[in-house]
C-alpha positions in Angstrom: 25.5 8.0 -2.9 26.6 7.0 -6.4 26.3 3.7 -8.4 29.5 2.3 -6.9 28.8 2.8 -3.7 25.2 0.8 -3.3 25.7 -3.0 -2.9 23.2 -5.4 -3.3 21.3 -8.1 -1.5 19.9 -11.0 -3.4 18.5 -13.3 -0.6 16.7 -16.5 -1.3 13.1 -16.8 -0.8 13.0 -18.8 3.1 9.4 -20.1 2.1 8.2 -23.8 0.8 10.3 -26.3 -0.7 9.0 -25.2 -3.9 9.7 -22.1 -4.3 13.0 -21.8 -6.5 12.9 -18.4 -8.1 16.2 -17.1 -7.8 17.5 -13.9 -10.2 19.5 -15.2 -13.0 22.9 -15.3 -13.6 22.1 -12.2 -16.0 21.1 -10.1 -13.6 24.0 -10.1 -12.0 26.0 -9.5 -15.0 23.8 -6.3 -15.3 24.4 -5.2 -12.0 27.7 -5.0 -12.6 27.7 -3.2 -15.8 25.2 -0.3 -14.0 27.6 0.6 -12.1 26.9 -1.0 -8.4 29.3 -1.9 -5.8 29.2 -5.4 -3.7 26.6 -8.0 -5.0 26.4 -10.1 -2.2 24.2 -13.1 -2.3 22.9 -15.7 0.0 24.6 -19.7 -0.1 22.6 -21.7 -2.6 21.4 -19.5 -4.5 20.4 -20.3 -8.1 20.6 -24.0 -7.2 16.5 -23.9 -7.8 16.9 -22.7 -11.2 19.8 -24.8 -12.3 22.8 -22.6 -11.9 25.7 -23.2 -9.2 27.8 -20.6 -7.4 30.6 -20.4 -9.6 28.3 -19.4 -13.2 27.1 -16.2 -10.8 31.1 -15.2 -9.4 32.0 -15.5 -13.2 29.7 -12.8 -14.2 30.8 -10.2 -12.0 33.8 -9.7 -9.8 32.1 -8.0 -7.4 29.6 -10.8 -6.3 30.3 -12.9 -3.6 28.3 -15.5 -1.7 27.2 -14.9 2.5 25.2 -16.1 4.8 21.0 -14.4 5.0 22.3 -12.1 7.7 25.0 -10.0 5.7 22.8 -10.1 2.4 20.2 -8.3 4.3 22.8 -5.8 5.4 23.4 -4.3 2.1 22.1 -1.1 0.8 19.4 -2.7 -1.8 17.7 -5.8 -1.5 15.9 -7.4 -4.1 13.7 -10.3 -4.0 10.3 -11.3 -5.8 8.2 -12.5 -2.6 8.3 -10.2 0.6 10.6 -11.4 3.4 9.1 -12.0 6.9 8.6 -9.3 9.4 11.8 -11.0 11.2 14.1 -10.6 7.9 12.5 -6.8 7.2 13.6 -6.1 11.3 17.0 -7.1 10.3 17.5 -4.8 7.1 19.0 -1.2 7.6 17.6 2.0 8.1 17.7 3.6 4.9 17.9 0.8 2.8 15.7 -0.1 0.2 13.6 -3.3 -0.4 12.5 -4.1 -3.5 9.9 -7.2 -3.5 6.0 -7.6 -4.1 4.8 -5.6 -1.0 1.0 -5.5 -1.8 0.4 -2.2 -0.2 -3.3 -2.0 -0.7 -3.9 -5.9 1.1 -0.9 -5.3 3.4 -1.2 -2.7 5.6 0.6 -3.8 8.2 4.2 -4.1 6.0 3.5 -0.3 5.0 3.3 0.4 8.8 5.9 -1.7 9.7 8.3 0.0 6.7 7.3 3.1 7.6 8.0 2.6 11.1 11.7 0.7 10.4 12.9 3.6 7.9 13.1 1.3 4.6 12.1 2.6 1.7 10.2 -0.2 0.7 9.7 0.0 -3.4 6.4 -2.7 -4.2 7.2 -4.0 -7.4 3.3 -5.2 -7.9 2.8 -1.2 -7.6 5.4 0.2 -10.3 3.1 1.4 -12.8 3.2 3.9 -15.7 1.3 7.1 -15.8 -2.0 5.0 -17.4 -1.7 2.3 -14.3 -0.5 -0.3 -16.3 2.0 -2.5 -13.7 5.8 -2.7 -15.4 6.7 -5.5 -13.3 4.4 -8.2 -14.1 4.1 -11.7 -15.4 0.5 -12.4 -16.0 0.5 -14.5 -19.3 2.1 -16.9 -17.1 -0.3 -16.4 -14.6 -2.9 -17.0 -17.4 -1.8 -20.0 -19.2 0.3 -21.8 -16.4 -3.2 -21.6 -14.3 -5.3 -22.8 -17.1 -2.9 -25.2 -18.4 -2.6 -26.9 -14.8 -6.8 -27.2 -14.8 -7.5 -28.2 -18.0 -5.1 -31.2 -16.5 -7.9 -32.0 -14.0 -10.7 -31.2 -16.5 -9.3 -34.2 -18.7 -8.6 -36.3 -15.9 -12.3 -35.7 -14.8 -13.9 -36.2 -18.0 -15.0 -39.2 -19.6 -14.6 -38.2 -23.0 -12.6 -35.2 -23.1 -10.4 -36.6 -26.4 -14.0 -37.6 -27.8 -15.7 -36.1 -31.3 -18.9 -36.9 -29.6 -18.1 -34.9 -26.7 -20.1 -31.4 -26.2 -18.1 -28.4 -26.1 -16.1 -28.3 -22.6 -17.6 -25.0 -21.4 -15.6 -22.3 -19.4 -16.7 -19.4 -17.1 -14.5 -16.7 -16.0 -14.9 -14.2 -13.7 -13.3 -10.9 -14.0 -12.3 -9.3 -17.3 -9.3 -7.8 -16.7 -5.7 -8.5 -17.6 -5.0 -11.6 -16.0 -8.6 -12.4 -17.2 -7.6 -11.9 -21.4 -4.5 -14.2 -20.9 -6.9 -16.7 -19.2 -9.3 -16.5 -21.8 -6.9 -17.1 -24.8 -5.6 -20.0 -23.0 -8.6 -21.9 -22.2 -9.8 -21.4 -25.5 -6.4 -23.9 -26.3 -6.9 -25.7 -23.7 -3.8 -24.1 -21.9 -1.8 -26.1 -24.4 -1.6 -25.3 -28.1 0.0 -28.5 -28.8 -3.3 -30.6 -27.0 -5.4 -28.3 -29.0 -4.1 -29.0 -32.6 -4.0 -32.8 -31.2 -8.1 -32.4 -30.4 -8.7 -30.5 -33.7 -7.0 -33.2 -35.8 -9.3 -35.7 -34.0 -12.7 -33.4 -35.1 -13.3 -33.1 -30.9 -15.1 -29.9 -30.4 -13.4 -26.9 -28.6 -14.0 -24.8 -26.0 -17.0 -22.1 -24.7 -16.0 -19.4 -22.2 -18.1 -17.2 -21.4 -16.8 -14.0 -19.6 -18.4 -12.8 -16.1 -18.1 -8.8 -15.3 -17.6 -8.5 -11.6 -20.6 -6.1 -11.6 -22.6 -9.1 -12.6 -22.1 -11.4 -10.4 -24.0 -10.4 -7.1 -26.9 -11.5 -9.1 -27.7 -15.3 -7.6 -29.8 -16.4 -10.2 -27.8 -15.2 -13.3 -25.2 -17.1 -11.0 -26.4 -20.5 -10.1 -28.2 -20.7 -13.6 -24.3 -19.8 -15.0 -22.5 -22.4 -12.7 -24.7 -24.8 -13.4 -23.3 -24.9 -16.9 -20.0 -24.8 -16.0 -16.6 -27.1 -16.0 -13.8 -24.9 -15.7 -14.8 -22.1 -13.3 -11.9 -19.4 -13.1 -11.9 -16.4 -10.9 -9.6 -13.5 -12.3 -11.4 -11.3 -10.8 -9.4 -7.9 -8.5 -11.8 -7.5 -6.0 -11.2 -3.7 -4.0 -13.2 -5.5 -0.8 -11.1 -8.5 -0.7 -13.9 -9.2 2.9 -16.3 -10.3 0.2 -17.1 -13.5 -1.6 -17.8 -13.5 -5.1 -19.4 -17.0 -5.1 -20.6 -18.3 -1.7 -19.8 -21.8 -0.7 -23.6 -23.1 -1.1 -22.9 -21.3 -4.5 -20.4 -23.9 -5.4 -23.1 -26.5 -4.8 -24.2 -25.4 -8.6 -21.3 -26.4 -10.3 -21.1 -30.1 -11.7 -19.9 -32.9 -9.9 -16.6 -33.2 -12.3 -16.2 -28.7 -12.4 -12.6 -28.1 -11.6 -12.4 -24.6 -10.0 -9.4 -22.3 -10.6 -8.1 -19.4 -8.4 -6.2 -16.6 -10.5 -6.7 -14.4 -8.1 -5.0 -16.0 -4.8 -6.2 -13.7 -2.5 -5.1 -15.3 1.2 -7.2 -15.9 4.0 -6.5 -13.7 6.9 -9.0 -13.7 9.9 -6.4 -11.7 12.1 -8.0 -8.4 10.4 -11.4 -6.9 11.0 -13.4 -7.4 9.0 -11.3 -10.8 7.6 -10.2 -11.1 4.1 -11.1 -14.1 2.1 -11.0 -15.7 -1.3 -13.5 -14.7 -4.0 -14.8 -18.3 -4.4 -15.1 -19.6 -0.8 -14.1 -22.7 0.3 -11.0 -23.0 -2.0 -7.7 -23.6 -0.1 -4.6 -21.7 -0.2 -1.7 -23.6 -2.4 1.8 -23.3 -2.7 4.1 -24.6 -5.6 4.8 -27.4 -3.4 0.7 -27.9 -3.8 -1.3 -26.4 -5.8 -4.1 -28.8 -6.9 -6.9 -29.7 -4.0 -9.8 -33.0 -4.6 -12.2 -32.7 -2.8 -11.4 -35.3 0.2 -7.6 -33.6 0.5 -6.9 -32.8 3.9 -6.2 -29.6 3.5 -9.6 -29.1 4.0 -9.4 -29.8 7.3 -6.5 -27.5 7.8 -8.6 -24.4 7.0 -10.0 -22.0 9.5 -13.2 -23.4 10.9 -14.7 -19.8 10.0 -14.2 -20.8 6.1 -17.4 -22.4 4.9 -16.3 -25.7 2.9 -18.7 -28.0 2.8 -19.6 -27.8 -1.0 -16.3 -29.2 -3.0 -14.6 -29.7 -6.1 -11.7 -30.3 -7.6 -9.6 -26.9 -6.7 -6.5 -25.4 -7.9 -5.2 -22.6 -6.2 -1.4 -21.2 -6.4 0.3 -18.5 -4.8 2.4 -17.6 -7.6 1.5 -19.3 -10.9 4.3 -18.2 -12.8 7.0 -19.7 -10.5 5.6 -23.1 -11.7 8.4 -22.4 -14.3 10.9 -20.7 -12.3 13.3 -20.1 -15.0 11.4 -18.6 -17.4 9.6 -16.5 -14.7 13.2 -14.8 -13.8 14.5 -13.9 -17.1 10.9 -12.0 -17.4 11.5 -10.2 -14.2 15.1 -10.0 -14.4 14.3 -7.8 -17.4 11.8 -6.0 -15.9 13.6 -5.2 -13.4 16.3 -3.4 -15.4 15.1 0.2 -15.7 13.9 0.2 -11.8 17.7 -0.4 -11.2 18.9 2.3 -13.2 16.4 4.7 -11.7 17.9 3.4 -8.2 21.7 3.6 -9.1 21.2 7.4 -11.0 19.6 9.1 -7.8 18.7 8.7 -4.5 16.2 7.8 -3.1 15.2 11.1 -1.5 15.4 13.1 -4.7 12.7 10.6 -7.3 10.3 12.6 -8.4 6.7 11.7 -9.0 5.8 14.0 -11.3 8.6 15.6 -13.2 11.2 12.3 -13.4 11.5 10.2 -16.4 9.0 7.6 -17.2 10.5 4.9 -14.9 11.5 7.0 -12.4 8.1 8.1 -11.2 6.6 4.8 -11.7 9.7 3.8 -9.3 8.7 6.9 -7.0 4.8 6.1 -7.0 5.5 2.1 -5.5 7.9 4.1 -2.9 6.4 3.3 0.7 6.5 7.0 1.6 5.2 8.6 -1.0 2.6 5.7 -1.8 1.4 6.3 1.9 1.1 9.8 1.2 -1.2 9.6 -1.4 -3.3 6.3 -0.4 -4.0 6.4 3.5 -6.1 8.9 4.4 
């Protein structure tokens, strides 16, 4: 099936009130010059991200608005977070779903793919041949994280904008990727413009100190670190997402006025065996609708009675911290996105090859459902 003959879905995201990230007029436009047929997308679309119906019809003529139902009848759907198993059961045979799929935490959407005959394409797994991920936005997730704590640090502190003040003193878990952005944030405060304002006013900086995973099962080391800590962030990509990093009596350690961040958003789910939780325990889930817990919030309440929570603090914890700027979120994905397209309109989806494709067609064939089955579940 050529170019022309693939049309696209672009659904909206049927999740909180907050949750506005809608592909760009742009993309479409792009679409259109690759070479695809229909672009149908779902009523009200864009409206989260500033753009009406007409600024997407005027860059192609073959988009059209339609109701949820025929966008996920097309041949490729694209959206950032994963429908519900109700939308997926509604998609074609054959078609292809491109959306953040989360194979290795998410069995049950590679069984359920498998089993509906969609070639699921997880955009978290397109990777090059070192494993780097080419659909990505971690600086956001870095510096829209930290900015948002540092928020609550200088709410919390009583001389934050002080030049007596000691340095505000930062531990991170995890040294990875989203880990450096985090880093290089905090050490501006998540806001370069706060910074210069702090350093014109002689108030000393910030200390972070960097926690390798392998590090911290040792409780002493730990308590003695937390103890000494007010921003505690976990960036940490933990391959036994069953295990805490720092237990709840852990969090009894931290100051009074720590702010704890979650880069790592790792849900709860106690419908597995064993359950999956959150590296620092206790800390809710949050949305962009909420993503900043104190301590006497209800949402506390809300959680599993399973999830120890006694010991609080001030918690942030987001789902997606880049669609805190929707926007700017999309253009970076709606680049992204670009070469995965071409891969998808140049060949079918039978014939990517792995191992002997161009560079972006077998990172597009690797985050395949099929093949990614075939070479991860034993």
């Amino acid at each position: 099936m050529s170019a022309m003959e693939l049309s696209v879905g672009l659904p909206r995201m049927h999740k909180e009130a907050g949750e506005r990230r809608d592909f760009l007029p742009g993309f479409v436009a792009f679409l259109k010059r690759t070479g695809f047929g229909d672009i149908v997308i779902e009523h009200g679309y864009g409206q989260g991200v500033g753009f009406e119906e007409k600024t997407y019809l005027k860059r192609s003529e073959r988009a059209r608005f339609a109701s949820l139902e025929e966008c996920l009848a097309q041949d490729v759907l694209a959206v950032i977070r994963c429908p519900d198993e109700e939308a997926i059961r509604r998609m074609r045979r054959g078609s292809i779903l491109l959306t953040m799929i989360h194979y290795p935490t998410r069995p049950e959407r590679v069984e359920l793919l498998t089993e509906l005959g969609i070639h699921g394409v997880s955009l978290d797994g397109i990777t090059d041949d070192a494993g780097r991920r080419l659909v990505e936005n971690l600086q956001a997730v870095g510096w829209n994280g930290v900015h948002a704590a540092f928020h609550e640090v200088a709410s919390s502190h009583p001389r934050f904008a002080h030049p007596s003040r000691r340095p505000i003193r930062v531990t991170c878990l995890g040294a990875g990727a989203v880990a450096g952005y985090a880093i290089r944030a905090a050490t501006r405060y998540g806001d370069p413009k706060l910074r210069e304002e702090l350093v014109a006013r002689h108030v000393p900086g910030v200390e972070v100190t960097v926690v390798d995973f392998d590090l911290t099962w040792h409780e002493y080391y730990m308590l003695t670190r937390l103890e000494q800590t007010d921003l505690l962030i976990d960036a940490t990509q933990r391959t036994d997402p069953s295990r805490v990093i720092v237990p709840n009596d852990w969090v009894a350690a931290l100051p009074q006025d720590a702010v704890i961040l979650d880069l790592s958003v790792d849900p709860y789910d106690f419908s597995v065996d064993p359950p999956k939780v959150k590296g620092i325990e206790g800390v809710p889930e949050g949305t962009l609708d909420q993503y900043v817990f104190h301590p006497e919030d209800p949402a506390y309440e809300r959680m599993d009675p399973r999830i120890r929570r006694g010991h609080r603090r001030v918690a942030l914890s987001c789902y997606s911290w880049p669609g805190i700027q929707p926007r700017e979120c999309m253009q970076v994905y709606g680049k992204q996105l670009e070469p995965v397209m071409r891969v998808i309109a140049r060949k079918p989806v039978q014939t990517w090859d792995a191992h002997h494709g161009t560079h972006y067609e077998r990172a597009v064939a690797r985050a395949e459902v099929n093949r990614w089955r075939v070479e991860n579940v034993r």
